[in-house]
Backbone as XML, in Angstrom:
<?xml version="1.0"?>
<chain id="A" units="angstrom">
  <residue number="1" name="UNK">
    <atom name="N" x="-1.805" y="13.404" z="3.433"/>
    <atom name="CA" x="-1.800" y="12.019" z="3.838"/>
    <atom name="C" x="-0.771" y="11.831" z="4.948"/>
  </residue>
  <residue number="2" name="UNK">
    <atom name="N" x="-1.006" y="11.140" z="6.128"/>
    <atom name="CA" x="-0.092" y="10.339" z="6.705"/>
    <atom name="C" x="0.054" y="8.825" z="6.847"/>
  </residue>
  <residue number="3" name="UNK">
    <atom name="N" x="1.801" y="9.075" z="7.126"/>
    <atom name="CA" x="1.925" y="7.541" z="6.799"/>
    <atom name="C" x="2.310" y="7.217" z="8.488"/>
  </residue>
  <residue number="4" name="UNK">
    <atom name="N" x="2.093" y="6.357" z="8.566"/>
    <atom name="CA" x="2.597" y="6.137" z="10.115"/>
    <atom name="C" x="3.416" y="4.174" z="10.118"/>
  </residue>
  <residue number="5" name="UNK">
    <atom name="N" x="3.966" y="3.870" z="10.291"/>
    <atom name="CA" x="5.023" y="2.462" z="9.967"/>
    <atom name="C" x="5.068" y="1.905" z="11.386"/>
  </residue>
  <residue number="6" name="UNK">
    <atom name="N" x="5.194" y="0.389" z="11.544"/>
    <atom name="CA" x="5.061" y="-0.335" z="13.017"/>
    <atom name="C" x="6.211" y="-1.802" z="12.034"/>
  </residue>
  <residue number="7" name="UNK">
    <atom name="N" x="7.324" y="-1.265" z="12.527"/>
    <atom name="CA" x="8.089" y="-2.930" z="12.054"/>
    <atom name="C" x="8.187" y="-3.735" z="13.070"/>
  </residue>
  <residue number="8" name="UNK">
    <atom name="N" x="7.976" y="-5.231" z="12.962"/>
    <atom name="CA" x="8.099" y="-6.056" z="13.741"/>
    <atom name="C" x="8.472" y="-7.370" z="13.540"/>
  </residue>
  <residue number="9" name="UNK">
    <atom name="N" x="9.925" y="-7.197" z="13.628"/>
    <atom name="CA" x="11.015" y="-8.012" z="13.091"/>
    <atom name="C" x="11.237" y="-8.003" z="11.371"/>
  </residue>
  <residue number="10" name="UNK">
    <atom name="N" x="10.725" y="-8.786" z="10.874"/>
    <atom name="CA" x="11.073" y="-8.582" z="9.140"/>
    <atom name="C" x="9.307" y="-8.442" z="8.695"/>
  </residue>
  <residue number="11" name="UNK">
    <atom name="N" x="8.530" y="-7.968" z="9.568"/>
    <atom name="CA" x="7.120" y="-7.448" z="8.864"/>
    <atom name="C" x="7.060" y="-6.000" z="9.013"/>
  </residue>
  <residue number="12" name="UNK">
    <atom name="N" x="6.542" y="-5.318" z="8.452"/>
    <atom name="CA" x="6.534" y="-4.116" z="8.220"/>
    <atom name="C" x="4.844" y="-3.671" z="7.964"/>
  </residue>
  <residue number="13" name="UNK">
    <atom name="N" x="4.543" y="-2.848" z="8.981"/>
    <atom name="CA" x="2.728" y="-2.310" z="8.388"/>
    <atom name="C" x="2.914" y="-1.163" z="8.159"/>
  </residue>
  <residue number="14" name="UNK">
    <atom name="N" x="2.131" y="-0.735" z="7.460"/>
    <atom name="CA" x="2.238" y="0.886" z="6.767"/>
    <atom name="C" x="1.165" y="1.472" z="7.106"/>
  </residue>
  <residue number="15" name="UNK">
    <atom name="N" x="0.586" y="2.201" z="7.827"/>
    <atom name="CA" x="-0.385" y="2.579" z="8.010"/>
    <atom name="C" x="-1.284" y="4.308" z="7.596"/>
  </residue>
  <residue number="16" name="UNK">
    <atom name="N" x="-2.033" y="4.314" z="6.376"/>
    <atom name="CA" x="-2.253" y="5.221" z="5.569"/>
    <atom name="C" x="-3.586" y="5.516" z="6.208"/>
  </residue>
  <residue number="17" name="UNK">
    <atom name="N" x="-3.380" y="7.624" z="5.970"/>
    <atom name="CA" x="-4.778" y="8.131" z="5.981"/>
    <atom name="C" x="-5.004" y="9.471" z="5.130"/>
  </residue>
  <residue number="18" name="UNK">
    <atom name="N" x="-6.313" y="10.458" z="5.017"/>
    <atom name="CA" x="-5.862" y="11.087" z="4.265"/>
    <atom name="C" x="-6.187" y="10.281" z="2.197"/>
  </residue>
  <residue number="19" name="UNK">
    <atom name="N" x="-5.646" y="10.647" z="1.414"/>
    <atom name="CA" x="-5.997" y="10.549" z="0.066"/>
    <atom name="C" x="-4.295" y="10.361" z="-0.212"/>
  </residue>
  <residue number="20" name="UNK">
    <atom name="N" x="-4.226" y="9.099" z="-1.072"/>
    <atom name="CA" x="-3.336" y="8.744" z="-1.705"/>
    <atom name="C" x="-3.539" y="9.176" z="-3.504"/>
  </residue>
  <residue number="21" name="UNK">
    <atom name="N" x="-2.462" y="10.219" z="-3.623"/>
    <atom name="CA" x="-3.034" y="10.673" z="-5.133"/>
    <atom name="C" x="-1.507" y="11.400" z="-5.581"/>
  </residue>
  <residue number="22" name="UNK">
    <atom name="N" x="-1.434" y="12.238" z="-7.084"/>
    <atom name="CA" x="-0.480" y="12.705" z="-7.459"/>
    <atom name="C" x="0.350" y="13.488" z="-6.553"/>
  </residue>
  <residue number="23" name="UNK">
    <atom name="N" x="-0.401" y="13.725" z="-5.492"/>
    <atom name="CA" x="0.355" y="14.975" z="-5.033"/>
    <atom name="C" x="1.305" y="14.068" z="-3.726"/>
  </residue>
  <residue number="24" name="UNK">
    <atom name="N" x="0.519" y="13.151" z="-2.814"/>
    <atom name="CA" x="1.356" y="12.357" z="-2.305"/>
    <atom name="C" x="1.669" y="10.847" z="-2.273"/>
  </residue>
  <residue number="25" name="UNK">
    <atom name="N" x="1.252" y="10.546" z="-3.510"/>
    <atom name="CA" x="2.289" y="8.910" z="-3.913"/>
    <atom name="C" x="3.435" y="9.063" z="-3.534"/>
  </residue>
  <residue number="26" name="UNK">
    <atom name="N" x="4.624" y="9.997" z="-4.194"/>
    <atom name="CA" x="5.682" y="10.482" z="-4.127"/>
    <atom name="C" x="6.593" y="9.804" z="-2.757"/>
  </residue>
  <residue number="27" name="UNK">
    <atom name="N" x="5.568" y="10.616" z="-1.817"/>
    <atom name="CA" x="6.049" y="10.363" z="-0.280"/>
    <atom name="C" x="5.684" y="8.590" z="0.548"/>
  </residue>
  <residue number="28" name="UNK">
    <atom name="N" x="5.135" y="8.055" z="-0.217"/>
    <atom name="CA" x="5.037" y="6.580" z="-0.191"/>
    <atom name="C" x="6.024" y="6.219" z="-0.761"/>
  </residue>
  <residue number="29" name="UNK">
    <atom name="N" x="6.267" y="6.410" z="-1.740"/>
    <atom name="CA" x="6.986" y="5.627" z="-2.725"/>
    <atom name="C" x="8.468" y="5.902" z="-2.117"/>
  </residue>
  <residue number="30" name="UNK">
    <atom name="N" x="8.696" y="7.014" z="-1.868"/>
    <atom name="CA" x="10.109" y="7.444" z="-0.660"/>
    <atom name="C" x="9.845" y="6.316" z="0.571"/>
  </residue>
  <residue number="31" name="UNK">
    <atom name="N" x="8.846" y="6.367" z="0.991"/>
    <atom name="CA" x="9.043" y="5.867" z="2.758"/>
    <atom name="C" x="9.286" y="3.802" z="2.200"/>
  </residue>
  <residue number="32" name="UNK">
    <atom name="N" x="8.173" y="4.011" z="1.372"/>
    <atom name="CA" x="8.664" y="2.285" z="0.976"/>
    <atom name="C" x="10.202" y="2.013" z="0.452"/>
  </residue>
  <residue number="33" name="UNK">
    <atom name="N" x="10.615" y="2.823" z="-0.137"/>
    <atom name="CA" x="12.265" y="2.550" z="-0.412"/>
    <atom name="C" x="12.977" y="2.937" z="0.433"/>
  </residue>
  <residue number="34" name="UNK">
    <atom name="N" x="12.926" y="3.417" z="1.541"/>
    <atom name="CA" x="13.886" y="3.358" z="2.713"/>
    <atom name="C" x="13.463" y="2.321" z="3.204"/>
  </residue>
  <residue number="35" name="UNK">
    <atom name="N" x="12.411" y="1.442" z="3.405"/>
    <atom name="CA" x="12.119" y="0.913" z="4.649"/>
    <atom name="C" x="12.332" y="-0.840" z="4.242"/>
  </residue>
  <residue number="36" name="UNK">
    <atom name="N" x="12.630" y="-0.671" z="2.957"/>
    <atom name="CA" x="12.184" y="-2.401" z="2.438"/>
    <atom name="C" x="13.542" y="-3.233" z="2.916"/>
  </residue>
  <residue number="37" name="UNK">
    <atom name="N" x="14.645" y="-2.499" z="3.121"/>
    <atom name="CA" x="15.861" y="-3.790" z="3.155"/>
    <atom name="C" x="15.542" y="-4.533" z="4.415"/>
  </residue>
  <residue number="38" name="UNK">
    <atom name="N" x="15.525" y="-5.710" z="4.423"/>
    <atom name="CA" x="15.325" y="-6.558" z="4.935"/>
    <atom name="C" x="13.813" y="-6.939" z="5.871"/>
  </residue>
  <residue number="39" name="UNK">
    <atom name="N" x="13.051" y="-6.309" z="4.859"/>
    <atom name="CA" x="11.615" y="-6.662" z="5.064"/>
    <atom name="C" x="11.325" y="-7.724" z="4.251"/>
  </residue>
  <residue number="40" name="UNK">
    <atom name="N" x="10.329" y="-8.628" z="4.867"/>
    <atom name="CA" x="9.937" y="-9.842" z="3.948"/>
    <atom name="C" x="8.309" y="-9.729" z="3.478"/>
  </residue>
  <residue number="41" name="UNK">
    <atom name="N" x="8.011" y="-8.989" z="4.865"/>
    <atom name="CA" x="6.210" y="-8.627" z="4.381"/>
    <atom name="C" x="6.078" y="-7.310" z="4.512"/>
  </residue>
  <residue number="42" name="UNK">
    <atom name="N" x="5.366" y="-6.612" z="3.548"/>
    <atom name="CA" x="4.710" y="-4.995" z="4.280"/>
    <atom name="C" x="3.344" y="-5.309" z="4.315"/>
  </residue>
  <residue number="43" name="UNK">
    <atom name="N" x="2.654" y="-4.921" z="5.426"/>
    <atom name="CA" x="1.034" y="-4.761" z="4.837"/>
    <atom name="C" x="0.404" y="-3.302" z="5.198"/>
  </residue>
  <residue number="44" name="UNK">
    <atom name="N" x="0.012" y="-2.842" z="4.428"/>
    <atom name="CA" x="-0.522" y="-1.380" z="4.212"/>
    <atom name="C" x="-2.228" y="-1.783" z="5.061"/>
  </residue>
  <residue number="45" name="UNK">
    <atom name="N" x="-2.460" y="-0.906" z="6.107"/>
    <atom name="CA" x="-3.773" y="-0.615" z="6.738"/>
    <atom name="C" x="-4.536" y="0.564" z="6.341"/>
  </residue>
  <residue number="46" name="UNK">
    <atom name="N" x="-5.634" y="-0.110" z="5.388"/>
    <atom name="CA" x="-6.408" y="1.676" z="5.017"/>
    <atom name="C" x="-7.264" y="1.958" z="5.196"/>
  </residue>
  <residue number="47" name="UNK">
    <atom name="N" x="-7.612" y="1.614" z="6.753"/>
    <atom name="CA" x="-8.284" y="2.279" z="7.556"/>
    <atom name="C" x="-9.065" y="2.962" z="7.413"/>
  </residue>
  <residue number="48" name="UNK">
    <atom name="N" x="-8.160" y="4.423" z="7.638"/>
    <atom name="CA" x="-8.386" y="5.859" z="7.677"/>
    <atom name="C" x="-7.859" y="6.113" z="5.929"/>
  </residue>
  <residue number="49" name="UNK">
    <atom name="N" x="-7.880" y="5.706" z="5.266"/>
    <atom name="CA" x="-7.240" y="6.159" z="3.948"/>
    <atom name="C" x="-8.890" y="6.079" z="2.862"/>
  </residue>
  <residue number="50" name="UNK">
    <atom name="N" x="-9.215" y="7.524" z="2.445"/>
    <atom name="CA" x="-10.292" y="7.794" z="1.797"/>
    <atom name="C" x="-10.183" y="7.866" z="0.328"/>
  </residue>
  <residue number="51" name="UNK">
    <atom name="N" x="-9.265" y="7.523" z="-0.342"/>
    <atom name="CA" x="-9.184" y="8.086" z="-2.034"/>
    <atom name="C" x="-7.702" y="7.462" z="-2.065"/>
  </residue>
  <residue number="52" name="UNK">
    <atom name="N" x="-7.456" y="6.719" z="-3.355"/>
    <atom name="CA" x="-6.795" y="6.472" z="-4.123"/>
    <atom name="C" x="-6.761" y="6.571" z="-5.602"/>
  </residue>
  <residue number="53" name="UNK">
    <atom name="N" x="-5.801" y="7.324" z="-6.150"/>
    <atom name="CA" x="-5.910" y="7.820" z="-7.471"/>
    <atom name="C" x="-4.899" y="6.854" z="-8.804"/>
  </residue>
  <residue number="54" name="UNK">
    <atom name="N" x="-4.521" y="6.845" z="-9.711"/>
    <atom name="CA" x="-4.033" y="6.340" z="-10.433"/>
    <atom name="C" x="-2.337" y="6.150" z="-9.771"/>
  </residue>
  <residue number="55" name="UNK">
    <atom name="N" x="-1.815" y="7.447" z="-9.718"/>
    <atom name="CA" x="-0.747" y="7.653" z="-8.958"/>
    <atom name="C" x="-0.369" y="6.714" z="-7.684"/>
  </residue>
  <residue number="56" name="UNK">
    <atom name="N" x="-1.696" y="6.781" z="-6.866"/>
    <atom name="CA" x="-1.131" y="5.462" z="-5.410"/>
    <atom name="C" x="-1.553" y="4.662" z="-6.045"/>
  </residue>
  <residue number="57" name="UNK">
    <atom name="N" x="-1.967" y="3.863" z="-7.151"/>
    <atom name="CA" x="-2.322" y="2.478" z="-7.811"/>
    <atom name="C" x="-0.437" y="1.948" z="-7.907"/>
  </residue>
  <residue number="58" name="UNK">
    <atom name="N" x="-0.266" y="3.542" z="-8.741"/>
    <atom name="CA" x="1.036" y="2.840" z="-9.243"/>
    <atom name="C" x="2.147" y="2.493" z="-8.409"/>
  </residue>
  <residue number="59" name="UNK">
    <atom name="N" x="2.167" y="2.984" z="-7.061"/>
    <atom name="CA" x="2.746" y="3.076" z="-5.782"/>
    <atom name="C" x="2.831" y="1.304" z="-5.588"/>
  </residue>
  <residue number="60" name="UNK">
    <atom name="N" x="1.525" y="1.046" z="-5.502"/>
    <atom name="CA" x="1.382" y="0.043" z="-5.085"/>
    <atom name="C" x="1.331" y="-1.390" z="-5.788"/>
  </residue>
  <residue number="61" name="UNK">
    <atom name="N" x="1.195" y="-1.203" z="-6.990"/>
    <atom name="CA" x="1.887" y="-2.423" z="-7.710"/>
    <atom name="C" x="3.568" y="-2.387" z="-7.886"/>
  </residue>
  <residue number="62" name="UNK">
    <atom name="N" x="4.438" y="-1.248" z="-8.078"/>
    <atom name="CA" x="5.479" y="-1.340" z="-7.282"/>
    <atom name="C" x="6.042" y="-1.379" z="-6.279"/>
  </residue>
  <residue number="63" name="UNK">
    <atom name="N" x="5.631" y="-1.482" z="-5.248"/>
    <atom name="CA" x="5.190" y="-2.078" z="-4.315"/>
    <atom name="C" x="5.546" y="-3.933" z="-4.318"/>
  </residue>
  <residue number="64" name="UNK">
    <atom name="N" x="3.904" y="-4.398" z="-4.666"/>
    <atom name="CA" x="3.991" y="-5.732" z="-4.970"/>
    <atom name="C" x="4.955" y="-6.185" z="-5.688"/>
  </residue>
  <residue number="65" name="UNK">
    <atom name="N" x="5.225" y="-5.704" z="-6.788"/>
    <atom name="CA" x="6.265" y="-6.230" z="-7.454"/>
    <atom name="C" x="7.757" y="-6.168" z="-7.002"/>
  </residue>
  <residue number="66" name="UNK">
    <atom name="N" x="7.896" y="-5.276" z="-5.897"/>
    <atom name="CA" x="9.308" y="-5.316" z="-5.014"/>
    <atom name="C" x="9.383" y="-6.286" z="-4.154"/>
  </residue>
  <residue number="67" name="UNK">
    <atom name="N" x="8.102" y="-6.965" z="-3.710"/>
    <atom name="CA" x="8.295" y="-8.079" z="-2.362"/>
    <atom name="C" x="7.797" y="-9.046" z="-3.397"/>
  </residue>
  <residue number="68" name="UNK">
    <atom name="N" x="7.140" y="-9.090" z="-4.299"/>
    <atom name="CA" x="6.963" y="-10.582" z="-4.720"/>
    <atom name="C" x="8.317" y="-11.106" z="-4.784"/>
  </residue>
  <residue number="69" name="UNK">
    <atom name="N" x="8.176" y="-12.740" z="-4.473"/>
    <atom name="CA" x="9.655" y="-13.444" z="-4.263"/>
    <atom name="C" x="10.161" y="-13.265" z="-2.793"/>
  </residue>
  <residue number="70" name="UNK">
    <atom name="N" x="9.343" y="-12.422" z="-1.597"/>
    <atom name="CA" x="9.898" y="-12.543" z="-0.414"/>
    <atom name="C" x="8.454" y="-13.003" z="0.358"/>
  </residue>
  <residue number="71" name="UNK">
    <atom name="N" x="7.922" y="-12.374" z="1.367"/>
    <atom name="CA" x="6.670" y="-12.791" z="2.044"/>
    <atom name="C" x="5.780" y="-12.378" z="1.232"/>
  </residue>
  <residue number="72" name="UNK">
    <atom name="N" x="5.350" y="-11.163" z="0.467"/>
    <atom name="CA" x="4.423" y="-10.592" z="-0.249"/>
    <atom name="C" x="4.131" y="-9.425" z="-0.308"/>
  </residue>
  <residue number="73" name="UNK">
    <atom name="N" x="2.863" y="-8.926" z="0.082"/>
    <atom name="CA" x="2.436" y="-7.681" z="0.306"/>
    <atom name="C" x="0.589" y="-7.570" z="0.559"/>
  </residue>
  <residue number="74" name="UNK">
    <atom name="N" x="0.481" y="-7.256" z="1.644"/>
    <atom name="CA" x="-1.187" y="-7.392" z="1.827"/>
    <atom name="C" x="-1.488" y="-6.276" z="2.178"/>
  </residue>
  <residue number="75" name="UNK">
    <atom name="N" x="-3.243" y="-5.971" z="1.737"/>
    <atom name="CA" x="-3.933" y="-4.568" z="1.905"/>
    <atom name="C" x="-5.074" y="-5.261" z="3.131"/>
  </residue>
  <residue number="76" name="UNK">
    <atom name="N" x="-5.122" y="-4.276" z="3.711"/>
    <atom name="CA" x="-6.167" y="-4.473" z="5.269"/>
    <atom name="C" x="-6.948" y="-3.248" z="5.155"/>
  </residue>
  <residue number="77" name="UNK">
    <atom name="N" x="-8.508" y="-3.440" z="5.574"/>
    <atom name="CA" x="-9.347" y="-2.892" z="5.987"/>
    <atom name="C" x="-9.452" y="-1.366" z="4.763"/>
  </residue>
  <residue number="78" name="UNK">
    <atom name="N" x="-9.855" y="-1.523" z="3.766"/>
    <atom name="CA" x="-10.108" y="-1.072" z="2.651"/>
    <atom name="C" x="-11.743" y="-0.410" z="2.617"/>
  </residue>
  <residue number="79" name="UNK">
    <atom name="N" x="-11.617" y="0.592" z="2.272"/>
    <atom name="CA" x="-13.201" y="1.365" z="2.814"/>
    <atom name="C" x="-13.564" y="1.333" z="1.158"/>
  </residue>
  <residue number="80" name="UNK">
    <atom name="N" x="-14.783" y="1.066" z="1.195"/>
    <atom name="CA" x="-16.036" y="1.301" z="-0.562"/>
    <atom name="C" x="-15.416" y="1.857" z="-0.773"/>
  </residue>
  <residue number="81" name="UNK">
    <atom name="N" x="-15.220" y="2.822" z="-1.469"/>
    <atom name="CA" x="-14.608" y="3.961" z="-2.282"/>
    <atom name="C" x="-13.282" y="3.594" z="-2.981"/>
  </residue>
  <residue number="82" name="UNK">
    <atom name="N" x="-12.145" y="3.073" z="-1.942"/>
    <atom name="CA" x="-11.131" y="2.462" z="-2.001"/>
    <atom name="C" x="-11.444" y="1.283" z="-3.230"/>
  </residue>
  <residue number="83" name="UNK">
    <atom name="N" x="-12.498" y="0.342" z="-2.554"/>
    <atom name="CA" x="-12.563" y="-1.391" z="-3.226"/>
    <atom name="C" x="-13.079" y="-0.770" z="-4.043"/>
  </residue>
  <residue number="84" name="UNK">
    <atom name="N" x="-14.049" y="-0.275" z="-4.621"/>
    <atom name="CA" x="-14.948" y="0.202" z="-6.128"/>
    <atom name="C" x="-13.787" y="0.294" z="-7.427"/>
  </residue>
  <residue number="85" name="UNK">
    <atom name="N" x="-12.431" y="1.089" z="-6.720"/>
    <atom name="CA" x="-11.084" y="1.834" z="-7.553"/>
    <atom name="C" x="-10.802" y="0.554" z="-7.705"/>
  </residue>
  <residue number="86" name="UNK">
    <atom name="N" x="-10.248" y="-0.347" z="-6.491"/>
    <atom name="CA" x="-9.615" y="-1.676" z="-7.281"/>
    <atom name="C" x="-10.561" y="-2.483" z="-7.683"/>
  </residue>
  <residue number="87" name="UNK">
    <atom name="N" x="-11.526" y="-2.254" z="-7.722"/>
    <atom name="CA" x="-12.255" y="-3.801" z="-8.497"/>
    <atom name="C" x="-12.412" y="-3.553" z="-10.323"/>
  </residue>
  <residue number="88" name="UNK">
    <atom name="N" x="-12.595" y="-1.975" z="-10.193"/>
    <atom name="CA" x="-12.685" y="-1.110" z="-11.475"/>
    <atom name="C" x="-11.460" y="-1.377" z="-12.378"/>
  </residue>
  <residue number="89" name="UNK">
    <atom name="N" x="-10.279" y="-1.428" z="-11.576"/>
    <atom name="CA" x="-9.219" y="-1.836" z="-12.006"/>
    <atom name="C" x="-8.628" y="-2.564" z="-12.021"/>
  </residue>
  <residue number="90" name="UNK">
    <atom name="N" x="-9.280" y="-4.001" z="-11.538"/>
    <atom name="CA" x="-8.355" y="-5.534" z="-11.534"/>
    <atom name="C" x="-7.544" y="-5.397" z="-10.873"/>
  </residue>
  <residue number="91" name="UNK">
    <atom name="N" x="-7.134" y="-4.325" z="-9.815"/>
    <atom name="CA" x="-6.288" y="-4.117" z="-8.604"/>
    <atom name="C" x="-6.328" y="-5.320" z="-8.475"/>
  </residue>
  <residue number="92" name="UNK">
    <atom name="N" x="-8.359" y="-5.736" z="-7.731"/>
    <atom name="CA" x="-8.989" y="-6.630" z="-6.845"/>
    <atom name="C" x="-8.336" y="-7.659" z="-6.974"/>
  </residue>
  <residue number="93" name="UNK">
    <atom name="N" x="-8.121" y="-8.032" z="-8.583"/>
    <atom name="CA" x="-7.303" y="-9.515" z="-9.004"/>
    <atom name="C" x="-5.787" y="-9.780" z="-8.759"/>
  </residue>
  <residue number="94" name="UNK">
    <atom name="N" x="-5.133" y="-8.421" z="-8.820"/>
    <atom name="CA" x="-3.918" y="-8.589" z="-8.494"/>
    <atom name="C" x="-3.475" y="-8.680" z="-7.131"/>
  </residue>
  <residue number="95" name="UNK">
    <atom name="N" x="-3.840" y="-7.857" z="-6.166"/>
    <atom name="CA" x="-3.145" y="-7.491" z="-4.789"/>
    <atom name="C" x="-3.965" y="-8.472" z="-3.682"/>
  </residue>
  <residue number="96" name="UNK">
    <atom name="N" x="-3.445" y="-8.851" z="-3.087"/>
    <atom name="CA" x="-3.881" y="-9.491" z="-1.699"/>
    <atom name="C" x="-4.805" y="-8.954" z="-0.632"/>
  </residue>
  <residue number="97" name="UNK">
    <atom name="N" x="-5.903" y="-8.547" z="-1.172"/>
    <atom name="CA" x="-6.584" y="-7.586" z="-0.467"/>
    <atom name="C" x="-7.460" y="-8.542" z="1.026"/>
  </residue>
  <residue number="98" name="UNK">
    <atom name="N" x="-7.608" y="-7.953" z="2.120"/>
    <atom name="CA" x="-8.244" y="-8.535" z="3.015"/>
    <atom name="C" x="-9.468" y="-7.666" z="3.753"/>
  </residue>
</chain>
């Protein structure tokens, strides 16, 4: 997976490709905890991002739950495969998906 990041001022985009799964949540979950002090929004672009596994689920409700109480946290451009995982999993209901 790569992650590729664009901050612009206190927003932050994350931009994922590649398969988010056990083997590299890890390295999300690193790049989001360096990058959050004094971020108010992140929004993750998944584009190019083909597979998400239980592991980047969990990425990403910690995640949400680190910015809830500041701007938020939004998901962009989410491919079938991707939306099927969160709808399967009430992701859909939780996260700000667009």
């Amino acid at each position: 997976m790569q992650i590729n990041k664009i901050q612009e001022g206190t927003a932050l985009l994350i931009k994922l490709s590649g398969r988010l799964d056990t083997t590299t949540a890890p390295d999300l979950e690193a790049e989001v905890n360096s990058s959050v002090d004094g971020i108010e929004q992140i929004t993750f672009d998944f584009t190019d991002l083909e597979y998400i596994s239980s592991a980047g689920l969990r990425v990403l409700l910690y995640t949400h739950k680190r910015m809830s109480g500041k701007g938020g946290l939004k998901i962009t451009h989410v491919c079938e495969t991707v939306m099927e995982i969160f709808e399967v999993t009430g992701f859909s209901d939780i996260l700000d998906i667009e």
